[in-house]
C-alpha positions in Angstrom: -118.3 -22.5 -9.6 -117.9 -24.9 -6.8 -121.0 -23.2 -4.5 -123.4 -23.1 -7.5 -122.2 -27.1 -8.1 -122.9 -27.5 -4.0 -126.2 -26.0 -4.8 -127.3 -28.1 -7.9 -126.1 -31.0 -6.1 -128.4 -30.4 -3.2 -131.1 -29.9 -5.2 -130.8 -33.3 -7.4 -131.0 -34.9 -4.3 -133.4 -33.2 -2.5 -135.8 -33.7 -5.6 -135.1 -37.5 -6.1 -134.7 -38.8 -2.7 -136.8 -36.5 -0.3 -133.7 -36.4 2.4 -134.7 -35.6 6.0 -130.9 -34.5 6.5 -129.0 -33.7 3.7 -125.2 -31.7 3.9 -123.1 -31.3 0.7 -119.7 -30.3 1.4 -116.8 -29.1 -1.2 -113.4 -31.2 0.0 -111.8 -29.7 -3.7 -109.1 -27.4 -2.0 -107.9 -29.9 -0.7 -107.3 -32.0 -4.0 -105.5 -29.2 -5.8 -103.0 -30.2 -8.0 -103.8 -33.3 -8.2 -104.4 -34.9 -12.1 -108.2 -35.5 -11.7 -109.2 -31.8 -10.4 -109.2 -30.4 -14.1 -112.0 -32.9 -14.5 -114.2 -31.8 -11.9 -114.6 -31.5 -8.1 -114.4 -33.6 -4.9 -117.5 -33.5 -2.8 -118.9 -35.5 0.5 -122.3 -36.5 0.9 -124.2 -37.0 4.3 -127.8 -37.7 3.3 -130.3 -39.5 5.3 -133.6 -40.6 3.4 -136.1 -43.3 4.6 -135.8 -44.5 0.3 -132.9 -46.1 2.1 -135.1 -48.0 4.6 -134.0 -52.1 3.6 -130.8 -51.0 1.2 -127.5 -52.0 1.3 -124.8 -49.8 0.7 -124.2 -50.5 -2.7 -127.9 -49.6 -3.1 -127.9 -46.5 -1.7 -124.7 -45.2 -3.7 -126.3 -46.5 -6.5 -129.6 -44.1 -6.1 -127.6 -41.2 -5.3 -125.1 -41.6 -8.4 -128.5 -41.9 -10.5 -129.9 -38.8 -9.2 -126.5 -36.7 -10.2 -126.0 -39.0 -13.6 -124.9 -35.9 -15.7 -122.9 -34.1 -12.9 -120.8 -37.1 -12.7 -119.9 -36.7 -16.4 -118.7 -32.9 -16.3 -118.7 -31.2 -12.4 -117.9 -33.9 -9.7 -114.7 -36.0 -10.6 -114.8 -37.8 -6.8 -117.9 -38.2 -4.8 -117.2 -40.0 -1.1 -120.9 -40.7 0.2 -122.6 -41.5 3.1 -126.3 -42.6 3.1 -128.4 -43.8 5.6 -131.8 -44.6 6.4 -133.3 -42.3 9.5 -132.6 -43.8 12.7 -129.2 -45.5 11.6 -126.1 -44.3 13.7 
């Protein structure tokens, strides 16, 4: 389950923000046991998309938690991003 939610992942945000890097990792092993896992997974972001170009951070999170609305309802219980515009170190 948690590669085919890597996958969809990946491809929400590939299709809503264009990303010229884009890595989706799984960090749920490492969560096990604890009360929120039964809800979902834990997952880092590293996506780097010029729709950031001007944002703040708040903004940024803010598109990416748009383009996986549904996921974050049943699939990801914690999502730890980081977005950047290209360019940005």
């Amino acid at each position: 389950m948690s590669a085919e939610r890597v996958t969809l992942t990946e491809a929400r945000l590939r299709a809503a923000l264009d990303p010229s890097e884009l890595r989706v990792d799984d960090d749920s092993a490492a969560h096990a046991g604890h009360a929120g896992a039964r809800e979902g997974g834990h997952y880092r972001v590293f996506i780097e998309s010029n729709r950031f170009t001007g944002l703040h951070r708040v903004a940024r999170h803010r598109l990416v938690y748009h383009a996986l609305a549904d996921l974050m309802q049943s699939g990801i219980h914690a999502l730890a991003i980081d977005a950047r515009a290209p360019g940005e170190g």
